[in-house]
N, C-alpha and C positions, 0 to 999 in steps of 0.2 A: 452555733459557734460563730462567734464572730470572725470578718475576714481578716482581723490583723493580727491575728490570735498563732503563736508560731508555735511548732510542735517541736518538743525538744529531740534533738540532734543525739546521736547517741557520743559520747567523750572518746576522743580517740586517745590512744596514750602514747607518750614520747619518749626516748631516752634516755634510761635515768642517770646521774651522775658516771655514777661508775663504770656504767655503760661506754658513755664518755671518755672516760680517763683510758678506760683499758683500749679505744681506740688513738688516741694522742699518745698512747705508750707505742703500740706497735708500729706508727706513723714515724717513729722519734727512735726507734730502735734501727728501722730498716732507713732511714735517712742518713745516720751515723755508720751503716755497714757502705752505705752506698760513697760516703765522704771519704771514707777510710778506703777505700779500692779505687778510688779516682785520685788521692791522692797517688798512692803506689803505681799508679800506670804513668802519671804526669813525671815521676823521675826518669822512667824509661822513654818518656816521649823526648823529653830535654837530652840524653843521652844520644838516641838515635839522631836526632836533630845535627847534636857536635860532629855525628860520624861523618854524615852528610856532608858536612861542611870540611871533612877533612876529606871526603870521595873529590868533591868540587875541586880542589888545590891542587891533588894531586895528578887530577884531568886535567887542569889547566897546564901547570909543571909538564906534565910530557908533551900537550901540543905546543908550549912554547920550546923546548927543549929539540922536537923534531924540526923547527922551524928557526934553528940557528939563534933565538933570544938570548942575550944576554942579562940575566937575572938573578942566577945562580951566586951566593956570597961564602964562599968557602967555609964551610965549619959555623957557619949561620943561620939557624933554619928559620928564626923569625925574622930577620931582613931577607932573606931569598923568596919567603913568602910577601913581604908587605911586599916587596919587589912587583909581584903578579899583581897588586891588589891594585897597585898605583899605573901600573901596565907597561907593557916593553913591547918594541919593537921583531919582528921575524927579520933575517938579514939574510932565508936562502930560500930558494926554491920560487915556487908561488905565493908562500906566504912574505915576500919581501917587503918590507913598510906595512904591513898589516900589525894592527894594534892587538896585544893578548895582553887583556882582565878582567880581572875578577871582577865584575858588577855585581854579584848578589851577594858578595861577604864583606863588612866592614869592620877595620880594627879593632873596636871593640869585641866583635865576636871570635877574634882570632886566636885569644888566649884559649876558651875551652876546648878548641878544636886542636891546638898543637900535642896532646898528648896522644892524639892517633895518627899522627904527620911523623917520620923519621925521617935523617935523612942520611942516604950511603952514598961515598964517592962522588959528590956532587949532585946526585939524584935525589928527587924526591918520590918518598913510597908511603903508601897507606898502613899503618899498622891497627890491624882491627883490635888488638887488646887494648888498648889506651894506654899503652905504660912506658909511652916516652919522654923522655923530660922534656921539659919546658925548654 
């Protein structure tokens, strides 16, 4: 036998077509399950996010409110708020000339978050249903 002589390899076989497809189908089925429940949680994240931001206002509203701030606009919940946002003054206690604002919420974000903001007697409260008007 000569030495260059190669001895045939036995054929190994590959995946046929179909083989194929029927994996790109179930690749493509469970990517669209996966799109479709990531979308659905992404409304509840944006949701939770607004509450957040109405939790923040209303924290801030009462430490300026124990601290003699004037911010408060009677029968105005979105200027009593841009009020915090832009910042006020304390005029008793310890907090005197201490500055109260809002640094993590900006106008823009204010509108989706007023629907869980109410506001009674001059006070501002958290309403967890969202069903306060604008």
């Amino acid at each position: 036998m000569h030495a260059f002589a190669s001895s045939r390899l036995p054929k190994t076989r590959g995946f046929t077509l179909l083989e194929t497809l029927t994996c790109v189908l179930i690749v493509s089925i469970l990517s669209a399950l996966a799109i479709g429940w990531y979308a659905g949680h992404r409304d509840v994240v944006v949701k939770v996010s607004h509450q957040r931001n109405a939790q923040e206002i209303v924290n801030m509203a009462v430490c300026a409110t124990v601290a003699g701030c004037d911010f408060v606009v009677p029968g105005d919940k979105f200027n009593t708020i841009q009020n915090l946002i832009t910042g006020t003054y304390g005029t008793t206690g310890i907090y005197k000339g201490k500055l109260f604002r809002l640094t993590s919420l900006e106008l823009d974000q204010l509108a989706e978050s007023l629907p869980f903001v109410k506001m009674e007697n001059g006070l501002i409260l958290y309403d967890y249903t969202g069903s306060q008007p604008l």
